[in-house]
N, C-alpha and C positions, 0 to 999 in steps of 0.2 A: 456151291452152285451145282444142281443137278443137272447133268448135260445128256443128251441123244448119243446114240452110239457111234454118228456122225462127228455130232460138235467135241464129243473127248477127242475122236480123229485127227480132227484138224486143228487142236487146240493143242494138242500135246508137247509141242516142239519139233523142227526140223532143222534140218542141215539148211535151207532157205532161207526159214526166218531169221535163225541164228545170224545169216550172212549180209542179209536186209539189214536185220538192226546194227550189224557191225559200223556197213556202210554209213546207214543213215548219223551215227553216233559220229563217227568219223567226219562226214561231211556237213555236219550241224558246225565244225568247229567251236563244242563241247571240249571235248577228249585230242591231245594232240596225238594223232595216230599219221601213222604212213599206211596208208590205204594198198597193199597190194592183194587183198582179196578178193573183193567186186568184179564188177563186169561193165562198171561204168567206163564208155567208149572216152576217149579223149575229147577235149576243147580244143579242136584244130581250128585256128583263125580263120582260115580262108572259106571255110567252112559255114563255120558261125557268122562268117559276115552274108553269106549269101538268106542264109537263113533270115537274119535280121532285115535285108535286103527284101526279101518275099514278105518276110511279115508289113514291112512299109508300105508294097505293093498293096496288100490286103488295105489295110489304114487308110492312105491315099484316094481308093475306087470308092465310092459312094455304094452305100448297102451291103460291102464285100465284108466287112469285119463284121456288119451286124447278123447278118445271114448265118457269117459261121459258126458265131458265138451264143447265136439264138433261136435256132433252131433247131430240132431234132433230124441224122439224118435216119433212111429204113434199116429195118435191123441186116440189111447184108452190108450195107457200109453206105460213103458218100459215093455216088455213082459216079458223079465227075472224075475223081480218081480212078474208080473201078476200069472204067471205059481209056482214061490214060494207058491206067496201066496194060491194060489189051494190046493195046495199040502200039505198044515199047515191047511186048515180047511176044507180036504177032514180026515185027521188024529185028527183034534181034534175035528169036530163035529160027522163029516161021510154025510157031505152035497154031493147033487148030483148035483157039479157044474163042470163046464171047463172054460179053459179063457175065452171062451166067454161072461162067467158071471159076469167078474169083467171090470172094468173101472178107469182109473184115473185121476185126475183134479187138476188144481194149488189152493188146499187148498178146505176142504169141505163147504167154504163160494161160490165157484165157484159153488160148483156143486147144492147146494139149489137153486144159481140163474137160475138155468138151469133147474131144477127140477119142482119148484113153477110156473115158465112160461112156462111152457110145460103141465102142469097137471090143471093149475090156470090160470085162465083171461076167453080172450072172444074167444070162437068156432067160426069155421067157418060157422054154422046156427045161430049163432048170439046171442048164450047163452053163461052165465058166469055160470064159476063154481069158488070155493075158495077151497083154502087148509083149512082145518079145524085142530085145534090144538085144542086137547080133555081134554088138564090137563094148565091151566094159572096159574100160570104165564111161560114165556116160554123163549128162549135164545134170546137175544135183536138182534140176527145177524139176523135171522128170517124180523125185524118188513118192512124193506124199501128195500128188493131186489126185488120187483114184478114190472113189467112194468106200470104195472096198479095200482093204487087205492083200497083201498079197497079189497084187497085177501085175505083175513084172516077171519077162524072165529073161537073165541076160546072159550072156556066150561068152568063157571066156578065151583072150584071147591068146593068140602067137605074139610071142615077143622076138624080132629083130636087134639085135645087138650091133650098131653102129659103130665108126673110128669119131676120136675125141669127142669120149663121152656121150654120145646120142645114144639111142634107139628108137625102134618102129613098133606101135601094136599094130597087128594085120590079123581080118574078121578068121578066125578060124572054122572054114565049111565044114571040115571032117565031121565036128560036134556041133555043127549047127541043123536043128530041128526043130521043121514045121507040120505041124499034125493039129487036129480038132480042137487042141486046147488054147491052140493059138489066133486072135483076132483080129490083129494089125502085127507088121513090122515096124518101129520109128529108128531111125539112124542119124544121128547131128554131122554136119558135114560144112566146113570145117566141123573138127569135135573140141565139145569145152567139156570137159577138161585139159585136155591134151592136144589142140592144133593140129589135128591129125588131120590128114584129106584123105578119106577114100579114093583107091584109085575109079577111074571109068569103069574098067573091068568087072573090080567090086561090085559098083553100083548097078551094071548092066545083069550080074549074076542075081544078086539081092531080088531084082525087080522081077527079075525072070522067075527066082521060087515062091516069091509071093503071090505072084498072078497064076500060077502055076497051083495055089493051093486056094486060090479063092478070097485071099486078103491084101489090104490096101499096107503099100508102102509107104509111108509118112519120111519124110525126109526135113528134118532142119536144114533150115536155109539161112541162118539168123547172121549168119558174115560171110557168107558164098556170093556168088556172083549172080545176077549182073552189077546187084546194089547189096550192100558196101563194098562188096570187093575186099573183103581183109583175107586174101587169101592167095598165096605164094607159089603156088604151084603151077603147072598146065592141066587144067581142071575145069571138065565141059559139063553142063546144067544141060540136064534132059529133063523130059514129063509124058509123061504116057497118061489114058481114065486111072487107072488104077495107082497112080501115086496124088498121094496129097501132099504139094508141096506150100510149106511154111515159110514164109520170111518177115520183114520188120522193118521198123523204122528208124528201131532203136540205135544200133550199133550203127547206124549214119550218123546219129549225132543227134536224134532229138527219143530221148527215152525220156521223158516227162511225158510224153502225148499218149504213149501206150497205144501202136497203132501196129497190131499185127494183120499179115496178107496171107489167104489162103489160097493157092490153086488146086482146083480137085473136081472130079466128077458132078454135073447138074444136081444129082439125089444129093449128093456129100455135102454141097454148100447152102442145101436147100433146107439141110438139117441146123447145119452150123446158125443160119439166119435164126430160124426158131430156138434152139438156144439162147442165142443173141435175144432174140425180144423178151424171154423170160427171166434172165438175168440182169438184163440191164437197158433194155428196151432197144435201144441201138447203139452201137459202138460209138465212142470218142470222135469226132470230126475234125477236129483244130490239125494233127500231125499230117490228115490225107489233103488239109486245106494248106496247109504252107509248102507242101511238097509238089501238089499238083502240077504246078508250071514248069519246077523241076524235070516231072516225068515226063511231060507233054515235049517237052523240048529240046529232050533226051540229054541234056545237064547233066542228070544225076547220073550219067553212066560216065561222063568227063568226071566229077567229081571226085566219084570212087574211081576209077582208073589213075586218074590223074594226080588227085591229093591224098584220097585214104591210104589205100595200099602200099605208095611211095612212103609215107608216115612212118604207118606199123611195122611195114618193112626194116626200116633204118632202126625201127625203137628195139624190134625184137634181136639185131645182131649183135648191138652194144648191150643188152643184156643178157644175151647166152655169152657173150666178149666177159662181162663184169665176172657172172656167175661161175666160169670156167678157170677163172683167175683167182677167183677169193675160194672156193675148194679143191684144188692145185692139189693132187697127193693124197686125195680120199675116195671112197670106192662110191660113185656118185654115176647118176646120167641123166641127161635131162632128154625129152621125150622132141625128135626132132621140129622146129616148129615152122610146120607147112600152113598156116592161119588163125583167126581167130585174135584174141588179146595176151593170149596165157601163156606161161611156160611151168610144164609140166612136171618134179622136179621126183625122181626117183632114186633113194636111200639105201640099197638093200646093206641088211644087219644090222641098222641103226639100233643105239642099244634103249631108246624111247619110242613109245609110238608117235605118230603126226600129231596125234592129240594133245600127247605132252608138247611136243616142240611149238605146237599153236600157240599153248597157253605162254611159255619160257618168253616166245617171239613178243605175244599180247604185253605181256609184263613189260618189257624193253620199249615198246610204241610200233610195234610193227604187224598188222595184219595179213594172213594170207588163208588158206582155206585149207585144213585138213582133206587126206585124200580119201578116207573110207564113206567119205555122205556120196562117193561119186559109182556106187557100184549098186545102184538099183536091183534086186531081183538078182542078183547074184550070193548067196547065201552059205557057199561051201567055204570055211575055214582056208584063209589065202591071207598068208602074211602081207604080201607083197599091199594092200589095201589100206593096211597103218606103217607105209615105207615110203608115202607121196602124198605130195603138199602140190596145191595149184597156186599159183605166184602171177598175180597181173603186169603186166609192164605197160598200161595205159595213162598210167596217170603223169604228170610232170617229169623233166628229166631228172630235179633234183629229189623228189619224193622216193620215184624209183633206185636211184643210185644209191641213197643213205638206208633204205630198207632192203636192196639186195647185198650190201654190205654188212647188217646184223645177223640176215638168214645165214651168211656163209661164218660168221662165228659163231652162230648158234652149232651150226649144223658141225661145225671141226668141233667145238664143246661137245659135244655129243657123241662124238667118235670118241674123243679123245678119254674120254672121263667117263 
């Protein structure tokens, strides 16, 4: 097959699709695997029954299921929710936004690709600029949506050394630079890979050099708050024109709908909408239709407050508990965990790379994610990058517990031999 310089791109293989097909093989119940690689959010009951609950709702009203199922909405999204959601963080920020502000897209992996080549690649005077990612390692979705080669450039970072086994990355300013070649900043916050939260401070400096140099901060929002909330810290959400903030529907529990949310400057979303209508005419409707009432009603912010993060919360100390017990007496740390799904798990000396250890894991039924697809645009020779495995703790308590029990014999194997 002769391909475009484009389609070998995007056809070649990536640390994403590798991790999609993992999942999807895994959750076909094909292959008996223990799923601790993905990103798929938990099946929280109380959860899913509301969900199921709102879809009934839809079912029940007359015209409500067929409207949403059968119509297209405009390419900025369903307005209904747009205007919701105004209205939920005009009240729980006091942001000075209108719908004009917000945008929607079939999943926030959509709107990155939209984002990153619009901000990233080559100008029409015939300069490149890159998206620069200030804290590496960074979310593997990030590493292969750019048209072009080469759009990345990431910083790395300051490692904190913790007691019982933790540590911190923290963005390192000293070697962080922004100059002409750069065209957006993006930051995941929590960060996936690693559950890291940026402090405020962070975030108020970040914001401060980007606007400072004429480019937009992009902030992941994809399990921060106000909705999902998977995030452990005391950790305050700001927005200023000049950041475009991202979030989702996903990691609430409905990632089938593919319903990503942009807040961002009138020009930014106005781009984003046209996008939307060439790719896809308009975004997915069904995720902003079952949530709407949710948002309207301010529900969704009990939900995550109340059941998500309590959840995660509990999921994530019985497995840094598990993990900390089964590698007892090896030189090991896991990557402190302030949010998100993951627990981030750090090797150094191991006498295999992650990649080996993936496959040893794969062999046994256990999936997780090698750590080097997570360093975008960071290019300089850094062991530390085949010394870290991401490890989900969302799925079942028994999936998890019998898959972090093979990691920690792999990983003393490994030491040991």
């Amino acid at each position: 097959m002769n391909l475009s310089r484009f389609g070998k791109k995007i056809t070649r293989g990536s640390g994403i699709s590798q991790l999609m097909a993992d999942l999807g093989r895994a959750l076909s119940g094909h292959e008996e695997m223990l799923m601790l690689g993905g990103g798929n959010p938990a099946h929280i009951p109380q959860v899913q029954q509301r969900f199921r609950e709102c879809m009934r709702r839809m079912l029940d009203q007359n015209g409500v299921f067929e409207r949403a199922i059968g119509n297209y909405d405009g390419p900025q999204g369903n307005m209904a929710f747009i205007e919701a959601l105004v209205a939920l963080f005009q009240q729980e920020f006091g942001w000075d936004i209108t719908p004009a502000n917000i945008a929607l897209t079939n999943g926030s992996q959509t709107a990155f690709f939209i984002l990153f080549n619009i901000f990233g690649g080559t100008y029409e005077d015939g300069s490149r600029k890159k998206i620069l990612l200030p804290l590496a390692p960074e979310y593997i979705g990030y590493a292969d949506v750019g048209l072009e080669d080469d759009l990345f450039l990431a910083n790395k970072p300051n490692i904190e050394l913790l007691e019982n086994h933790l540590f911190k990355y923290h963005i390192n300013f000293e070697t962080l630079r922004i100059d002409d070649s750069i065209g957006a900043v993006c930051v995941s916050r929590p960060t996936n890979p690693t559950g890291n939260v940026l402090t405020d401070s962070e975030i108020a400096r970040l914001s401060a050099l980007a606007a400072e140099h004429g480019v937009p901060l992009i902030l992941d929002n994809a399990y921060g708050v106000p909705f999902p909330h998977i995030i452990f810290t005391d950790a305050h959400l700001s927005w200023n024109p000049n950041t475009i903030l991202c979030m989702s529907l996903s990691k609430l529990g409905l990632p089938a709908f593919r319903t990503g949310i942009i807040v961002a400057r009138e020009d930014i979303v106005r781009a984003l909408s046209e996008a939307n209508a060439v790719m896809s005419l308009a975004p997915t409707g069904m995720g902003a239709a079952i949530a709407c009432e949710l948002v309207k009603s301010g529900e969704i912010l009990r939900l995550s407050r109340e059941i998500i993060r309590p959840y995660y919360e509990k999921r994530v100390r019985q497995a840094v508990e598990q993990l900390q017990h089964g590698l007892e007496g090896l030189d090991y740390h896991i990557h402190k965990p302030e949010g998100a799904l993951f627990l981030w798990l750090w090797l150094p000396g191991l006498s295999i790379t992650a990649d080996e250890l993936y496959e040893r894991l794969k062999r046994r039924g256990c999936l997780i994610v090698p750590g080097h697809y997570f360093f975008p645009g960071l290019d300089e020779p850094w062991r530390h990058k085949d010394e870290c495995i991401r490890i989900t703790y969302s799925q079942e308590d028994k999936v998890v517990t019998a898959g972090l029990k093979i990691i920690a014999e792999e990983v003393r194997r490994a030491y040991t031999k």
